[in-house]
Gaussian input, Z-matrix of N, CA and C with variables (Angstrom, degrees):
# hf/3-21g

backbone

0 1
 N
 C     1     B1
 C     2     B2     1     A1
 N     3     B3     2     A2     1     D1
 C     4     B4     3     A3     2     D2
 C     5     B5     4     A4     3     D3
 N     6     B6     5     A5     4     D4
 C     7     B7     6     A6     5     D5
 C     8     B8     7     A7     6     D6
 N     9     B9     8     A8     7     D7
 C    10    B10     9     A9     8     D8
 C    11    B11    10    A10     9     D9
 N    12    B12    11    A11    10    D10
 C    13    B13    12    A12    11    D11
 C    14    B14    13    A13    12    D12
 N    15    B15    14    A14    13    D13
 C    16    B16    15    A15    14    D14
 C    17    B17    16    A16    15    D15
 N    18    B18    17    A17    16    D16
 C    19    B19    18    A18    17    D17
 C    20    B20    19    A19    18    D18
 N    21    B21    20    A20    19    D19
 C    22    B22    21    A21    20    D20
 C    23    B23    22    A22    21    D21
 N    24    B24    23    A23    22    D22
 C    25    B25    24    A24    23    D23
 C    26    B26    25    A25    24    D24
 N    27    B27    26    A26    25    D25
 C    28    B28    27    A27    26    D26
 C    29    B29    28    A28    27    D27
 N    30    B30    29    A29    28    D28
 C    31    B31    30    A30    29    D29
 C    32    B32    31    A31    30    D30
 N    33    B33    32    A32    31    D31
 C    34    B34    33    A33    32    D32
 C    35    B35    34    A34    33    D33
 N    36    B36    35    A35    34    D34
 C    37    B37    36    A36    35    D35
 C    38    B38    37    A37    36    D36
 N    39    B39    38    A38    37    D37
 C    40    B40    39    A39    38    D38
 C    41    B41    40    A40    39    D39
 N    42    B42    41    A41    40    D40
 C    43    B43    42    A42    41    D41
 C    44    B44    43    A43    42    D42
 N    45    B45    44    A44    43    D43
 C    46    B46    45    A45    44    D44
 C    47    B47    46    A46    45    D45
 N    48    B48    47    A47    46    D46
 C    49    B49    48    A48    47    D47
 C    50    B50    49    A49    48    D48
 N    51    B51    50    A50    49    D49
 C    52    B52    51    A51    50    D50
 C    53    B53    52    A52    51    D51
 N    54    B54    53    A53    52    D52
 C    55    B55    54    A54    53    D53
 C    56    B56    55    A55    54    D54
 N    57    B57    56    A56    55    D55
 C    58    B58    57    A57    56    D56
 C    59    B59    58    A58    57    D57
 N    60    B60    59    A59    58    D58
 C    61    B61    60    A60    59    D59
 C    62    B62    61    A61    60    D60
 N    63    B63    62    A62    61    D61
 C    64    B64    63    A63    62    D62
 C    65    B65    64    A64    63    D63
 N    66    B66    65    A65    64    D64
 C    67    B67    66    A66    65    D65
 C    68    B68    67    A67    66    D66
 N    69    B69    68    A68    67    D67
 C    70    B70    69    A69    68    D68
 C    71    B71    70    A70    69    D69
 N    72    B72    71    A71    70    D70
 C    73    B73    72    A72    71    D71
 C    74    B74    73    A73    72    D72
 N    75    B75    74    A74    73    D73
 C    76    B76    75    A75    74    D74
 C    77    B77    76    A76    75    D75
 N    78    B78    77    A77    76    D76
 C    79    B79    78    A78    77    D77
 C    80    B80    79    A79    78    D78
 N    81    B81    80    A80    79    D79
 C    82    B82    81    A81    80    D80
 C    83    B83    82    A82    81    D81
 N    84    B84    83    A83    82    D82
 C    85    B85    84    A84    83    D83
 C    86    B86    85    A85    84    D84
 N    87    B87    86    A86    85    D85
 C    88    B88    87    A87    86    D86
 C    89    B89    88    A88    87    D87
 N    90    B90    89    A89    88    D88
 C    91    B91    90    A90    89    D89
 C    92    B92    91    A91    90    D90
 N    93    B93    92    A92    91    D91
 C    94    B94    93    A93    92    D92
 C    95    B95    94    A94    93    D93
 N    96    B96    95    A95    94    D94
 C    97    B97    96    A96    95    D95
 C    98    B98    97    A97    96    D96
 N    99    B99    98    A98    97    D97
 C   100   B100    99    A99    98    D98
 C   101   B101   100   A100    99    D99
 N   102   B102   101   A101   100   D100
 C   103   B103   102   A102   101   D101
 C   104   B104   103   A103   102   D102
 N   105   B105   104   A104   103   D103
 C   106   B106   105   A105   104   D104
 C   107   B107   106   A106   105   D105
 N   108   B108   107   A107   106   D106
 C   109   B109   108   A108   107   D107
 C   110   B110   109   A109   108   D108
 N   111   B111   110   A110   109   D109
 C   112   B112   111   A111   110   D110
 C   113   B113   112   A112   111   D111
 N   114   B114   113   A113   112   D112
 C   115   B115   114   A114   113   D113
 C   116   B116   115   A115   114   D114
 N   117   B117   116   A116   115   D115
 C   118   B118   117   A117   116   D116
 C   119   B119   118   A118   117   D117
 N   120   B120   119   A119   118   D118
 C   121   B121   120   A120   119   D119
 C   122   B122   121   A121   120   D120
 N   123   B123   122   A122   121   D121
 C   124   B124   123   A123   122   D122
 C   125   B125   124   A124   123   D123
 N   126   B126   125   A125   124   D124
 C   127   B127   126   A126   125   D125
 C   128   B128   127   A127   126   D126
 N   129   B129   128   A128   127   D127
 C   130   B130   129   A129   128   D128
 C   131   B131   130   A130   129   D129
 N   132   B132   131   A131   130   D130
 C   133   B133   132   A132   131   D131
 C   134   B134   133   A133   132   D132
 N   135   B135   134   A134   133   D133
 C   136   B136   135   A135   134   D134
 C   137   B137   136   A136   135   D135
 N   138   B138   137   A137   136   D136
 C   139   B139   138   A138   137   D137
 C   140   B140   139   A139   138   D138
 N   141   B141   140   A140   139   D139
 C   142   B142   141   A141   140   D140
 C   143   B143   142   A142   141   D141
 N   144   B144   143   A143   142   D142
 C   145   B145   144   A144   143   D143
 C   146   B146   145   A145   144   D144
 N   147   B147   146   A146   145   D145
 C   148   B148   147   A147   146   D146
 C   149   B149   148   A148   147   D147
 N   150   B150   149   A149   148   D148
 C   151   B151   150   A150   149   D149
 C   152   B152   151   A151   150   D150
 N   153   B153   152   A152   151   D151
 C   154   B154   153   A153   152   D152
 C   155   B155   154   A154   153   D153
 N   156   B156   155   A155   154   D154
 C   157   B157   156   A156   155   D155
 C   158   B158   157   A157   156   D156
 N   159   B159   158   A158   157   D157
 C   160   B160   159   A159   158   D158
 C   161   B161   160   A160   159   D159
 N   162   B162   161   A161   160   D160
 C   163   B163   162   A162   161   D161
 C   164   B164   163   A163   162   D162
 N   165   B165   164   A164   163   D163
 C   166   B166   165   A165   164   D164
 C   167   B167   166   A166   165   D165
 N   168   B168   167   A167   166   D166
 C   169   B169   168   A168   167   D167
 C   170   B170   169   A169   168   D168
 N   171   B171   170   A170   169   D169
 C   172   B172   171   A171   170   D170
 C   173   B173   172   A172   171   D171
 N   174   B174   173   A173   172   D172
 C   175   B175   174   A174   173   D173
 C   176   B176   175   A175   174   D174
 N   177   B177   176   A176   175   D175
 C   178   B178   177   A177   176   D176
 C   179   B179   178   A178   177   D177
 N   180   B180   179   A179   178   D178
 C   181   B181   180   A180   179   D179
 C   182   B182   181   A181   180   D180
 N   183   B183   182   A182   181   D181
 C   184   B184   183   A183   182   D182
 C   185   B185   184   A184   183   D183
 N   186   B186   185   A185   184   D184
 C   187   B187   186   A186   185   D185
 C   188   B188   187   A187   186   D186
 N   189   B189   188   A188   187   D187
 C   190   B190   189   A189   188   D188
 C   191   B191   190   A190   189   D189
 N   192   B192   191   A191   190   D190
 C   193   B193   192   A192   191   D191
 C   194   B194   193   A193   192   D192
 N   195   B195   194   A194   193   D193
 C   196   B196   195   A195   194   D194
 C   197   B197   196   A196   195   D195
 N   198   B198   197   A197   196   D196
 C   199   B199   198   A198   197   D197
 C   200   B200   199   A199   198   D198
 N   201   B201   200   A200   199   D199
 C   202   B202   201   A201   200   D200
 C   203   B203   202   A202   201   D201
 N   204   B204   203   A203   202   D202
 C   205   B205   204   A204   203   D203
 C   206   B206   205   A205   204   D204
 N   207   B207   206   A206   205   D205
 C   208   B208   207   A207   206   D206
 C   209   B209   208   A208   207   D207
 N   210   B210   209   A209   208   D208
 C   211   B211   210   A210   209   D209
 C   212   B212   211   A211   210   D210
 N   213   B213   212   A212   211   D211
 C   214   B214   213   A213   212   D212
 C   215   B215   214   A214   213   D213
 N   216   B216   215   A215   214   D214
 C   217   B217   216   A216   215   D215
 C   218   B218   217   A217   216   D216
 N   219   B219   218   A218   217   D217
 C   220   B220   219   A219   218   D218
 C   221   B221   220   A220   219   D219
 N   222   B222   221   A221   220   D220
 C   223   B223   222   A222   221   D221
 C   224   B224   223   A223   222   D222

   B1=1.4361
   B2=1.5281
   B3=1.0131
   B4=1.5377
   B5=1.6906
   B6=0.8350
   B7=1.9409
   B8=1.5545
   B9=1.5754
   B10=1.5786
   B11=1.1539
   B12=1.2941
   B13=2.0613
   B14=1.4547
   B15=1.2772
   B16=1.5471
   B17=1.7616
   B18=0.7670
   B19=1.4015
   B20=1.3045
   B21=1.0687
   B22=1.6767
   B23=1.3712
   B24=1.5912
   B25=2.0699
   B26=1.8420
   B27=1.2103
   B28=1.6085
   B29=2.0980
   B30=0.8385
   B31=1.6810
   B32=1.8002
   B33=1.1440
   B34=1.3947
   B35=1.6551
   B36=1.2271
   B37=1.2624
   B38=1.4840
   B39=1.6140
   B40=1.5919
   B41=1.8728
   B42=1.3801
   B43=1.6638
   B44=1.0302
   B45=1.5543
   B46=1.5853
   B47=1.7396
   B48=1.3630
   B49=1.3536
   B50=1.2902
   B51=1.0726
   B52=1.9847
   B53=1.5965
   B54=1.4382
   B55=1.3566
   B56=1.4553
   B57=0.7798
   B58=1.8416
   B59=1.5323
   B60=1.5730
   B61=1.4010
   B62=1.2076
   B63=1.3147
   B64=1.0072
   B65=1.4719
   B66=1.8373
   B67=1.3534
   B68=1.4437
   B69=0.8212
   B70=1.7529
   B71=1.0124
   B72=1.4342
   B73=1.6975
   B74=1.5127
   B75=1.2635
   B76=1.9633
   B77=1.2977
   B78=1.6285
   B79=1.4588
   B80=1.3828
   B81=1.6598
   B82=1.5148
   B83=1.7756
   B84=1.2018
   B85=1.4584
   B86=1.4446
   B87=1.1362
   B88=1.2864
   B89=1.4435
   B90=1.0699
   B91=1.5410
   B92=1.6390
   B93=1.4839
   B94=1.2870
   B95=1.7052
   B96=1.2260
   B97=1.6760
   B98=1.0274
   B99=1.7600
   B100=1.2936
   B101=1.6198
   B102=1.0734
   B103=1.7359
   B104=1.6698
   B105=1.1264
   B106=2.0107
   B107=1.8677
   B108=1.2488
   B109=1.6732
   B110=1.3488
   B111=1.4106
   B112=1.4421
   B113=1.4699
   B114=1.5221
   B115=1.1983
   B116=1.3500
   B117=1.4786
   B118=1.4542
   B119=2.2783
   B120=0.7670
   B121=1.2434
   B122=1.4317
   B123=0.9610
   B124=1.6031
   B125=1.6674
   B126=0.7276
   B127=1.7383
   B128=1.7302
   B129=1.1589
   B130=1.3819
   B131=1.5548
   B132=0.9679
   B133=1.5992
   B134=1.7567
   B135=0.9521
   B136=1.5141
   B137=2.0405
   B138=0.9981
   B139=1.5029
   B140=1.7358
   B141=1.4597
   B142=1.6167
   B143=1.4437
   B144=1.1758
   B145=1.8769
   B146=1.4317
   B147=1.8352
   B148=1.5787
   B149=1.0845
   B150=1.4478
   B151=1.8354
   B152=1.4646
   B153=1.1340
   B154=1.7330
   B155=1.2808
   B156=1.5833
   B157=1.4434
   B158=1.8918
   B159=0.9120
   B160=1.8100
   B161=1.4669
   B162=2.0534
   B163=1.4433
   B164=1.5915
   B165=1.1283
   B166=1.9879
   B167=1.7676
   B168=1.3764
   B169=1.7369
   B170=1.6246
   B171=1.1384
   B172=1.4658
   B173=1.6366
   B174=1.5734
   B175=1.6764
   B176=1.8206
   B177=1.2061
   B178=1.9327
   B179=1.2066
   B180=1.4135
   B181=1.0340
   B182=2.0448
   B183=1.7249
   B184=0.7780
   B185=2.1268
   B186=1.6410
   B187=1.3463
   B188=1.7920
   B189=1.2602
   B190=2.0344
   B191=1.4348
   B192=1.4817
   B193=1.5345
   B194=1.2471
   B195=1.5210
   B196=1.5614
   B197=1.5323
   B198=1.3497
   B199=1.8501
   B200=1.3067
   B201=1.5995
   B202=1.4138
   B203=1.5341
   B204=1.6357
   B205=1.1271
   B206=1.7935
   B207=1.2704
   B208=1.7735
   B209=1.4731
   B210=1.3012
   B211=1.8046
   B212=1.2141
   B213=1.5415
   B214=1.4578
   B215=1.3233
   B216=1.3961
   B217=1.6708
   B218=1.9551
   B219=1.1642
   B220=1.3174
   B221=1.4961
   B222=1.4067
   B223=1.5765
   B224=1.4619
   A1=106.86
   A2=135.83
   A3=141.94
   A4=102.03
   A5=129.00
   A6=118.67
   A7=79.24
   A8=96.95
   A9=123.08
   A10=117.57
   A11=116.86
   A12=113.13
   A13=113.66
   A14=114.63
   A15=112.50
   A16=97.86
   A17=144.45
   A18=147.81
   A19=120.52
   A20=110.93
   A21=127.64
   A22=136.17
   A23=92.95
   A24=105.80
   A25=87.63
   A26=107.39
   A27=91.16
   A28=110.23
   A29=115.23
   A30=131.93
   A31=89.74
   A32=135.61
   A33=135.69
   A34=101.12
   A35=137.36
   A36=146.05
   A37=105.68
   A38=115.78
   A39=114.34
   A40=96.52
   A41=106.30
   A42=124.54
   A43=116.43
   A44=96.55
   A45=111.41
   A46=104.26
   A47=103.34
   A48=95.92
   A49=110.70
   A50=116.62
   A51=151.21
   A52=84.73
   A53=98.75
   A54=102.11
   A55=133.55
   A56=146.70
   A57=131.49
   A58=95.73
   A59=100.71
   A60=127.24
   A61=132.54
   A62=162.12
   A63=148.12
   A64=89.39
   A65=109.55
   A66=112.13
   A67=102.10
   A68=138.28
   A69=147.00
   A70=116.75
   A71=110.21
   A72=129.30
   A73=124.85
   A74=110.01
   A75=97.57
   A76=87.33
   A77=92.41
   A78=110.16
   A79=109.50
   A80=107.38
   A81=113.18
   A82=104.12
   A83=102.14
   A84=113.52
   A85=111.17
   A86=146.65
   A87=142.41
   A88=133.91
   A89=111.58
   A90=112.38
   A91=123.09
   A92=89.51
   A93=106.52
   A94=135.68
   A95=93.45
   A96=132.49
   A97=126.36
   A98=96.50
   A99=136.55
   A100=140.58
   A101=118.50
   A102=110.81
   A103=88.45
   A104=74.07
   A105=91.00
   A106=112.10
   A107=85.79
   A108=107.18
   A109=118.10
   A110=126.62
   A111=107.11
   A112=124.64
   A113=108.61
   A114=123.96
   A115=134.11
   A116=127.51
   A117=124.49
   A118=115.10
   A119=122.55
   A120=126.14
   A121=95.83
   A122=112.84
   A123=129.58
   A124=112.76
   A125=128.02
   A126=136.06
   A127=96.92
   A128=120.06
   A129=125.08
   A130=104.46
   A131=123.84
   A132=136.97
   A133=100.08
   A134=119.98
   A135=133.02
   A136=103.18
   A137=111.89
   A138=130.41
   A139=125.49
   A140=101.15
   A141=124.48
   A142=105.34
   A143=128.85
   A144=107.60
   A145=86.04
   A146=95.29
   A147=97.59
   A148=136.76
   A149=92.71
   A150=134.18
   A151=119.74
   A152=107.87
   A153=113.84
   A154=104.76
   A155=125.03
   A156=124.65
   A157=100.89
   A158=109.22
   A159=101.34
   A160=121.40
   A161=99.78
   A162=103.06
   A163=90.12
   A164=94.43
   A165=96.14
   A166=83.95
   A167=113.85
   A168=122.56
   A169=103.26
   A170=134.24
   A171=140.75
   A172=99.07
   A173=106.03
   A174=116.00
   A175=95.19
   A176=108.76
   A177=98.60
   A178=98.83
   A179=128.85
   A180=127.45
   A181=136.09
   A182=83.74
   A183=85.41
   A184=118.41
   A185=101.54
   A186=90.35
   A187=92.88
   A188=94.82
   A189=91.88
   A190=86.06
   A191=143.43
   A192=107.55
   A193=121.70
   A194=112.27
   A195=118.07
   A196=111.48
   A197=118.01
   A198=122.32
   A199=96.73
   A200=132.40
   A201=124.87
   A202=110.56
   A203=100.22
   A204=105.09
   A205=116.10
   A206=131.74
   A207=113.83
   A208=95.09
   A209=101.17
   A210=118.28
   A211=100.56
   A212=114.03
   A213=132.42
   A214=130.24
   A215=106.59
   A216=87.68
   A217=110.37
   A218=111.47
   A219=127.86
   A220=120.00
   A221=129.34
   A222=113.96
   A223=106.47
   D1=176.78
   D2=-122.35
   D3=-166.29
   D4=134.57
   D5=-161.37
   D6=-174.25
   D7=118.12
   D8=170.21
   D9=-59.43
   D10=141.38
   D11=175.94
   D12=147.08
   D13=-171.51
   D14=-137.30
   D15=-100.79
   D16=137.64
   D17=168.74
   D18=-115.93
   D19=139.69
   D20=163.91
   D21=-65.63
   D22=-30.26
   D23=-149.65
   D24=-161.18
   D25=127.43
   D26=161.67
   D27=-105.11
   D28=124.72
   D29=-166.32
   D30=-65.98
   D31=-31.36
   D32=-166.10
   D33=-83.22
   D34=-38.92
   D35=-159.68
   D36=-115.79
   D37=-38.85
   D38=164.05
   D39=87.13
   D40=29.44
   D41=152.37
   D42=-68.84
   D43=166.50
   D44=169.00
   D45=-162.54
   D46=130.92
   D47=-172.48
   D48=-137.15
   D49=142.67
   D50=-151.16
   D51=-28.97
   D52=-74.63
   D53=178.88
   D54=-138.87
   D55=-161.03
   D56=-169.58
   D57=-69.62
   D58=150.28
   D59=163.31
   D60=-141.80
   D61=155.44
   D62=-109.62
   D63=-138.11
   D64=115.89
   D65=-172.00
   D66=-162.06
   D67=-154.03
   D68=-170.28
   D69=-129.63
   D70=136.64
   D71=173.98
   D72=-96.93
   D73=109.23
   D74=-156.44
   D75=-99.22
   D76=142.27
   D77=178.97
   D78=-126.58
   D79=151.83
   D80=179.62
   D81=-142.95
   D82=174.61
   D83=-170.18
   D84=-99.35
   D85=116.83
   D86=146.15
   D87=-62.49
   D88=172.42
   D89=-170.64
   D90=-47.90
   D91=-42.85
   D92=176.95
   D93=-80.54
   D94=-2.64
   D95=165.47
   D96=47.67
   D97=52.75
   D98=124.72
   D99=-53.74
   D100=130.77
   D101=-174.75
   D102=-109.26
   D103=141.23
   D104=164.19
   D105=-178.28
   D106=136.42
   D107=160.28
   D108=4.53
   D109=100.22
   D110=168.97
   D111=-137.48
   D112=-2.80
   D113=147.44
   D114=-162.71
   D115=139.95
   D116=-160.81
   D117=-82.62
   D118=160.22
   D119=-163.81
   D120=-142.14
   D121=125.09
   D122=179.80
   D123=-93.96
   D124=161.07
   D125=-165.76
   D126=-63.84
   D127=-67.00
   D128=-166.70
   D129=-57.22
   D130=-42.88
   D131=167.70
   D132=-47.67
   D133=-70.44
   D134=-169.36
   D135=-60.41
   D136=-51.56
   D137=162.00
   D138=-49.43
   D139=-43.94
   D140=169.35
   D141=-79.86
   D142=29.01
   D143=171.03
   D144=148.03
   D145=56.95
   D146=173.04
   D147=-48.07
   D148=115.26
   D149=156.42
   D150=-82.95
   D151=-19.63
   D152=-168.57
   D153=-45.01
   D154=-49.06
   D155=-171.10
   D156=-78.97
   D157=4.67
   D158=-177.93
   D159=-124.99
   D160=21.01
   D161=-179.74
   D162=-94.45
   D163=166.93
   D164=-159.99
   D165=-126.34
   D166=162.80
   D167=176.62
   D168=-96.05
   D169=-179.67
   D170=-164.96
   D171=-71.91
   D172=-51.36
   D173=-172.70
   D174=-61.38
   D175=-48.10
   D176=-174.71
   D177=-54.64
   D178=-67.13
   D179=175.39
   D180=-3.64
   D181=-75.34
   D182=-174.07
   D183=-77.46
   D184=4.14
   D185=-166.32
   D186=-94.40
   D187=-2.80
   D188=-178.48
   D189=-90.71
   D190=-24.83
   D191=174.33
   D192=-70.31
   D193=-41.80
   D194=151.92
   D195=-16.85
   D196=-77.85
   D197=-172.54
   D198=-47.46
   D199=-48.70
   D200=-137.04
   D201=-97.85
   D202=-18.57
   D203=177.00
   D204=106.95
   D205=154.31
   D206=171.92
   D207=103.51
   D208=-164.24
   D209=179.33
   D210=-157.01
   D211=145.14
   D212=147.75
   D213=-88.73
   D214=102.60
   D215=175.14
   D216=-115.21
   D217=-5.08
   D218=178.98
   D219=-64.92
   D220=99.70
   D221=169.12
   D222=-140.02

């Protein structure tokens, strides 16, 4: 899943940028079924092998953990 917000570094491309930019926070579920943060996505990444339409806002977010089941407490 895909969670809007500011990034530093995108982990997919192996960037780093001056200062935050507006890119995606991919989230996954652990065992314990919890979602949290596990790698950042930088704009050009998200733009290159469009994602743009599949970054979700905090409220989407959080209503697909609702469907999926687990908790978020990580941001």
């Amino acid at each position: 899943m895909l969670l809007e917000g500011l990034v530093n570094e995108c982990d997919f491309y192996q960037k780093d940028y001056q200062g935050p930019v507006q890119g995606a926070w991919v989230l996954a579920q652990g065992a314990t079924g919890r979602w949290c943060t596990v790698m950042y996505a930088g704009p050009e990444y998200l733009r290159d092998n469009n994602l743009l339409d599949s970054v979700l806002t905090l409220a989407q977010v959080e209503r697909q953990v609702d469907l999926k089941g687990g908790y978020y407490l990580d941001l």
